[in-house]
Steps between C-alpha positions, in 0.01 A plus 500: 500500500312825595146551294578853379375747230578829380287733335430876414146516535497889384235627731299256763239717633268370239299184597542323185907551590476362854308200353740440255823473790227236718476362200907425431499450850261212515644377131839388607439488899740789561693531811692801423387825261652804377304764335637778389312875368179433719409871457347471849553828749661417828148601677308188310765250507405264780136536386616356175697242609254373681229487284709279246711266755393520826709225674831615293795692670565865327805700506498873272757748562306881465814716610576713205344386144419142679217295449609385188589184613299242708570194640239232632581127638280266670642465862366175604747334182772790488698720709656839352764700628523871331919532429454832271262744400605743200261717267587283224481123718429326805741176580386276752580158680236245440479133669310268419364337828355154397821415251746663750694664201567905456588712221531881409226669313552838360187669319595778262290810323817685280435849459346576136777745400876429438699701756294411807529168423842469518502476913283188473789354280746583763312406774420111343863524472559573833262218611674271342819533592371478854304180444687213590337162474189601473248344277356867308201632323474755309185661337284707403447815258848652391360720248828390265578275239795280430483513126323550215338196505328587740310732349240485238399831341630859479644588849765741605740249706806653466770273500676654778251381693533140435809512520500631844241233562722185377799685689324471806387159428859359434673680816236365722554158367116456467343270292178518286299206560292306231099635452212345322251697401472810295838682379397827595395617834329871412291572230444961460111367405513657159415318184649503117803690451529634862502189691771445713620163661793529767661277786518727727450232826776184535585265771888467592651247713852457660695176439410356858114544380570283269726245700179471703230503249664370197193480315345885557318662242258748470154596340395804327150473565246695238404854564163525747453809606847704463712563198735272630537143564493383811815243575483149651826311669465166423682165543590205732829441737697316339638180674798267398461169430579242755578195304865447316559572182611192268566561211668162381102421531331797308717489198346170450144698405410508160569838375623662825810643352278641201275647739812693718622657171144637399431631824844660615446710116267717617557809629351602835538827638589512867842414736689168442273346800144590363651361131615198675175446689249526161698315296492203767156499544450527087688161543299357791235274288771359386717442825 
């Protein structure tokens, strides 16, 4: 599975920002990067990009309000192919050249207000319905909320726009994969009664994401040097087993059958696969 990250770094002219991304970088031995508000004018961006990874791969799109998206891999481990570019995206093709395996990454930055926005739900759309069998990412900042839960403190979500949001969600058929980590991903840096906590960044994932890499999650890594979190794929290919199953011999375990009930009672959020998948390794210690 590709090493990737999203994150809106909100500004990385600063050297204390550009740390911070070598930093993640070096952290969780990224292979593939998508930053998103870099603040950076089209005249300095190869100058910055160099100072902070200077063996990495960049594509930034600067025709019309661009440069609001970046994307960085490490060529010597990945290979990227650009598919789309939009003010409000970039979707790529990224392969993975020592596991041989590809997948679809799409990094998003939602425009802040409502009617804008509304083309980036279409367009996700639109993606999808074009994907095939594609393993998919999808991340970033979308500047929206699903619910209210979501949100912790007074903020002017409308619920028109989460329901727009979960609308586009369900039509693409995207899933939201399982994070550790903190529950919100922005924080408006304001204390007592005007602090603000939102999710405002997410990873999605098609159903063939998770047919490869069954056990996917992400991590909402702390704040550094942004108001947002940056985000973290995470995970292991799954692989089936290659021995039979008997199970005239495993009923024979003390407390086996005990054990099935307990763990196929709890809930897990995800498709019938990923559900599957954690509840068989919950029983695995005592397979």
């Amino acid at each position: 599975m590709i090493k990737a990250a999203s994150w809106n770094v909100r500004g990385i002219n600063g050297v204390a920002h550009q740390r911070s991304v070598v930093q993640l970088v070096r952290e969780f031995q990224l292979q593939f990067l998508g930053l998103v508000e870099t603040r950076v004018r089209v005249q300095n961006a190869v100058t910055v990009q160099h100072s902070i990874l200077q063996n990495w791969s960049w594509f930034t799109d600067y025709n019309g309000p661009g440069g609001r998206i970046w994307l960085a891999w490490l060529p010597s481990e990945v290979e990227v192919d650009i598919l789309q570019v939009d003010n409000q995206y970039i979707h790529c093709k990224v392969t993975n050249k020592k596991e041989h395996t590809k997948c679809l990454i799409t990094v998003i930055y939602g425009e802040y207000d409502l009617i804008p926005r509304r083309s980036l739900w279409r367009c996700i759309e639109q993606l999808a319905s074009d994907i095939c069998d594609d393993p998919w990412l999808i991340t970033g900042d979308f500047n929206a909320v699903i619910d209210d839960s979501e949100v912790s403190g007074n903020a002017a979500d409308t619920s028109q726009s989460m329901t727009e949001f979960r609308e586009c969600v369900t039509k693409s058929e995207l899933l939201h994969l399982p994070f550790t980590g903190a529950p919100f991903t922005w924080h408006n840096s304001s204390e007592g009664g005007r602090s603000l906590w939102k999710r405002l960044d997410r990873m999605l994932v098609n159903e063939t994401w998770l047919a490869v890499w069954p056990l996917s999650k992400y991590l909402c890594s702390t704040l550094r040097t942004s108001d947002h979190a940056p985000l973290i794929i995470q995970g292991e290919q799954g692989h089936m087993a290659t021995s039979m199953f008997r199970f005239e011999n495993i009923i024979l375990i003390s407390g086996f059958l005990n054990s099935v009930q307990d763990t196929w009672k709890h809930h897990i959020v995800g498709t019938a696969m990923y559900t599957l998948t954690r509840k068989l390794k919950a029983l695995k210690p005592v397979l």
